[in-house]
N, C-alpha and C positions, 0 to 999 in steps of 0.2 A: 701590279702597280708598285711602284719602291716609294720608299716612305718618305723621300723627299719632295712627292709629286703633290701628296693634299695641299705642300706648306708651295708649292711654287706656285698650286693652280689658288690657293686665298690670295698668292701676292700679287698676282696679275688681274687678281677681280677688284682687288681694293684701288690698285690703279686706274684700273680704269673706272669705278665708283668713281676717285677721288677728279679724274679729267671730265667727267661729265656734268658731274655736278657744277664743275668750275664755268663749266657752259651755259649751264642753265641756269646759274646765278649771276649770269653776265660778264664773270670774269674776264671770260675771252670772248668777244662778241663775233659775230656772222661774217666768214672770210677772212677772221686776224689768222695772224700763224701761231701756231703753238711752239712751248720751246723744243729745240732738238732733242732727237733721241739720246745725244751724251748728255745733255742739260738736266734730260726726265730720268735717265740713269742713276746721275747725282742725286738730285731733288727725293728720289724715290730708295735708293738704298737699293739699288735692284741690278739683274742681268740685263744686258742690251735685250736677249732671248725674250725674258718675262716684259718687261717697258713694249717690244714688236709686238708680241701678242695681245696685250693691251690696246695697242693701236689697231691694229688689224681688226680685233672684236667694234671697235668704233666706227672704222670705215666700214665694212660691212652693216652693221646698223644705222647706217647715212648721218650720222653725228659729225666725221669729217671726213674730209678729204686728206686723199696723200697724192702728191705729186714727184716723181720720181727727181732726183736730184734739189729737189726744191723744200721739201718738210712738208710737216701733216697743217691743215686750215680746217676752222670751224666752219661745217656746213651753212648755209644759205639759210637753212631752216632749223637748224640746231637738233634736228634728227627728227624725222616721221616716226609717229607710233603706228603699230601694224596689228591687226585681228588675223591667225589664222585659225582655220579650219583642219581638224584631222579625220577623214572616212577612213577607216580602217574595220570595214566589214569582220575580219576574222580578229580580232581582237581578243584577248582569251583563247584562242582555239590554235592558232597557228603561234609558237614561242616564241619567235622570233623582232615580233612589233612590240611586244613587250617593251625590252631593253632598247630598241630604235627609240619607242618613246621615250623612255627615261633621257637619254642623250637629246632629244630635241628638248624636253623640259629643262633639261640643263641651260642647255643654250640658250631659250629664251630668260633666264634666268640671270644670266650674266649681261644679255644684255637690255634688258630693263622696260624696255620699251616696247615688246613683242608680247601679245598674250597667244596663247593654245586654247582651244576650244576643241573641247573632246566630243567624241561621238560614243555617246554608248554603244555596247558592245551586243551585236544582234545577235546574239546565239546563232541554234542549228536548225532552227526553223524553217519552214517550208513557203516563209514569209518575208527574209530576210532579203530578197533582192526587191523584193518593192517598199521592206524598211529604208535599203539602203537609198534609192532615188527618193525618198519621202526625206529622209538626213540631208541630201544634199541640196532640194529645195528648201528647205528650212535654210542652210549657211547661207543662200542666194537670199532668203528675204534680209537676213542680219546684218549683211553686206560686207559678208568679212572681206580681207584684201586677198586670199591666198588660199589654197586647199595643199594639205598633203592626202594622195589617195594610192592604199595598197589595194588594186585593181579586184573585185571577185577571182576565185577558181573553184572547181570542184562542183559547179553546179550545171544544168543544160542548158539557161538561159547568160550564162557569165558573159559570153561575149557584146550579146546586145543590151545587157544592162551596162557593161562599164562603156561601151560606147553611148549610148544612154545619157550616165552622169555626166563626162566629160564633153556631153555638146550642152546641156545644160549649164555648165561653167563658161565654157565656150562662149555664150549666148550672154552671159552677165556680165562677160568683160571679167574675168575671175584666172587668174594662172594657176596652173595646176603643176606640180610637182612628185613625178610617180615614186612611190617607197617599193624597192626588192623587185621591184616586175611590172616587165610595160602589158600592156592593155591588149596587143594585136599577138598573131603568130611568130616566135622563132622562126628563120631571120629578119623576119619585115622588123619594122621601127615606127613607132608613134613619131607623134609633133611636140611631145613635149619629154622635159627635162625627168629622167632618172637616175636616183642615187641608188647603189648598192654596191655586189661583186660583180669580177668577169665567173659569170655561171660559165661559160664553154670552157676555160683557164684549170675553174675549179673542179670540174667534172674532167679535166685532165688530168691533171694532180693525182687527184683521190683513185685513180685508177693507175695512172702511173705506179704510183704506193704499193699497187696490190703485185701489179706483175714486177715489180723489185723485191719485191718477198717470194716469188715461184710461183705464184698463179698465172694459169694458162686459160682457164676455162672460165673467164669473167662474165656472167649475165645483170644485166643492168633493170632494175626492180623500181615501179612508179605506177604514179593510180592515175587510173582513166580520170579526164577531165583536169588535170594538175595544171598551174599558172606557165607562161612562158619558160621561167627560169628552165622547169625541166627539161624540155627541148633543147635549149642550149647546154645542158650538164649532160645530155645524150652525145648531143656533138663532142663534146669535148673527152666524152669517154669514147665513142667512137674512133677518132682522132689519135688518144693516145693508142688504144688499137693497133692501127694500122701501122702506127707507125715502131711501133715495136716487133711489126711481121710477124704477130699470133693472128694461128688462126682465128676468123671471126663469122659470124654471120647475122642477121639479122632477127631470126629467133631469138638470140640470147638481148636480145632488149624484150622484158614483156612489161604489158599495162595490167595489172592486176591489182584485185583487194589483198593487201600483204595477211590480212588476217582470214582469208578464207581459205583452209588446208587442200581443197581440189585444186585449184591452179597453181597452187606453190606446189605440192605434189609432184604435179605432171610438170612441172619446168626440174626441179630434182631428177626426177627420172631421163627425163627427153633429154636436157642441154649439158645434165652431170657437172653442173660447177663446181670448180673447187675456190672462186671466188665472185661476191657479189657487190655490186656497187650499188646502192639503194640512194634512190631520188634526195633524200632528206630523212633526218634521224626519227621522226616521225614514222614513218615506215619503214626504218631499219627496226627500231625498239617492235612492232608489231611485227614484223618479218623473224624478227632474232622468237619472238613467243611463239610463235607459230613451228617454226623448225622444231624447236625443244618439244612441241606436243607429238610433231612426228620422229622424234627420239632422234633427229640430224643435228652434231653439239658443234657450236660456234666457240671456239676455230677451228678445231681438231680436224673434222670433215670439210666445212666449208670457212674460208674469213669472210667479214664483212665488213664494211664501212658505211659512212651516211655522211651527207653536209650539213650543216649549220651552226654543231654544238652548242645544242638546246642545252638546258640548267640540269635535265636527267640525262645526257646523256654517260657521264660516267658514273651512276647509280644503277645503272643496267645490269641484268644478273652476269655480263659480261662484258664492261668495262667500252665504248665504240669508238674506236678510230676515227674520225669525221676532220672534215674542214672547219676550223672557227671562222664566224663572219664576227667582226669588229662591229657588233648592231651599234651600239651606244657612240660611237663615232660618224656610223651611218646617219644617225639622227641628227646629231651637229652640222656633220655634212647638207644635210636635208635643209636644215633651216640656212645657211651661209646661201646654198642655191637658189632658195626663194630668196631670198632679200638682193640679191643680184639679178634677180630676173624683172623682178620691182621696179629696180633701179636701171635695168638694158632691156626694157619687153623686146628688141628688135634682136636678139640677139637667138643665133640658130639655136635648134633642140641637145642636148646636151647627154653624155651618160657619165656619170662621177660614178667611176668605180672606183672604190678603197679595195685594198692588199690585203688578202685573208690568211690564216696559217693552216699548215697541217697537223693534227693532233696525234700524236698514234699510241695507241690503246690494245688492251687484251685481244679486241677483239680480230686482229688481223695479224697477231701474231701466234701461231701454232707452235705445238708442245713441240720440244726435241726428236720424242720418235716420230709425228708426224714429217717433219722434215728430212728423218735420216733415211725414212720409206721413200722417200719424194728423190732421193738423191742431192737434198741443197745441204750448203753447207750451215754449221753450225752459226 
């Protein structure tokens, strides 16, 4: 973030503070027009840029309207207040909701009129999938207007509890708004709206990376039972694969516990990587420990990488390559989506994918002599 972004992003809150308030104190009453954007330019000491985003925060929270060629009008209603709800089953456990949330608390934050309603966070209990339908009857009795839901994974029963929760929303008249992963199989598609990345895109990427640095023998590393997402980050390494015309096959995808040394073992020996693409940094960090106990050192032997650029991932005893997802964006995204689905329920199912980056770290790049062995260049 560069240092002029804290002072842009107080100036665009305080404007829009200072137009809302003006609404709600009657200033500008239900369907007047407000002044132009060069008018609130002036008035405001401000960038057209910072004055748009102001606006835009306002239509989005139904305070006004903008009509194209015409100027922004105060809403009908002077803005609806909104209750949502968050089910984020893995909460603590999985890094990534973390920072989504902080970016949706943001959001509502700015815009004034939206509360968050958290769900505790159900551990790792053997309880947790009928915690979770017990959380989501509770937001049904409260009547919030909205749910954000990062669907279960990881467990035997995931798929019919998240189909479960979401006909119970369903049934309440409640939109739901999925966070990082839809609810059904890789490539089916749910009915409702998803914010996140292109997982197939990014699971391209991050493999591309690998075979641009000399890796030939890519095995692609992920645990039984894992959300959607990984399915599509299989295709997309897949994908680049083939299209690179390395050899490939379908062994070198395995489901495995990255931390159990018998099946990392026997994929070492069997498939002989010299690079590994790991579902998510989660099981690269437990993948990368596991090698070192069998004395295989990351990169020299094998490189590896991961997606999502967790908070440890460059704390690692070897630095990880990964894709960043923009979470704290995703969550702002999250909450813009519901409040237009609010405001359009007719409107088809949606997937708001944001643009992630490539990170590249210790871990995927190999010493000199292992390259000069390799025949690549320096």
């Amino acid at each position: 973030m560069s240092q002029d972004e804290p002072k842009a992003r107080a100036k665009y809150q305080a404007i829009y503070r200072s137009i809302k308030n003006a609404i709600a104190s009657g200033q500008y009453k239900p369907g007047q027009r407000l002044p132009s954007e060069s008018e609130l330019v002036k008035t405001f000491g401000a960038s057209r840029i910072t004055v748009n985003r102001a606006l835009r925060e306002l239509q989005l929270g139904g305070i006004i309207n903008r009509r194209a060629g015409s100027g922004s009008y105060v809403g009908t209603d002077g803005g609806r207040s909104y209750t949502f709800g968050l089910l984020i089953p893995e909460l603590g456990q999985t890094e990534v909701f973390e920072p989504i949330c902080r970016g949706m608390a943001e959001a509502q934050a700015v815009a004034g009129q939206h509360v968050l309603q958290w769900s505790k966070s159900l551990g790792d209990s053997d309880a947790r999938e009928s915690q979770a339908v017990e959380l989501c009857r509770q937001m049904v009795a409260q009547k919030i207007s909205g749910v954000f839901f990062a669907p279960m994974e990881l467990t035997s029963a995931k798929d019919a509890v998240n189909q479960n929760i979401v006909s119970i929303f369903d049934q309440a008249g409640i939109p739901v708004v999925l966070l990082d992963r839809d609810l059904v199989g890789y490539p089916d598609r749910s009915g409702y709206d998803l914010v996140g990345i292109d997982n197939r895109r990014a699971g391209y990427t991050i493999t591309a990376h690998l075979l641009s640095v000399g890796c030939r023998r890519i095995a692609f590393v992920g645990r039984f039972g894992s959300a959607p997402t990984v399915d599509a980050r299989i295709a997309g390494y897949r994908e680049a694969m083939l299209d690179s015309q390395t050899p490939w096959e379908q062994a070198f995808v395995r489901r495995i516990s990255p931390s159990d040394k018998k099946p990392v073992s026997e994929m070492m020996s069997s498939v002989k990587p010299d690079g590994i693409v790991c579902a998510n940094d989660f099981t690269a960090a437990k993948l990368m420990k596991t090698l070192g106990e069998l004395g295989i050192a990351v990169p020299s032997e094998v490189r590896m990488v991961g997606i999502d650029d967790v908070k440890y991932a460059s704390l690692l005893a070897v630095p990880l390559t990964t894709i960043h997802q923009p979470c704290e964006e995703i969550g702002a995204a999250a909450v813009a989506t519901m409040i237009q689905r609010l405001r359009s329920p007719g409107l088809p199912a949606r997937d708001v994918l944001l643009n992630f980056s490539l990170v590249v770290r210790e871990s995927s790049v190999a010493t000199r002599e292992h390259d000069a062995v390799a025949g690549l260049p320096d």
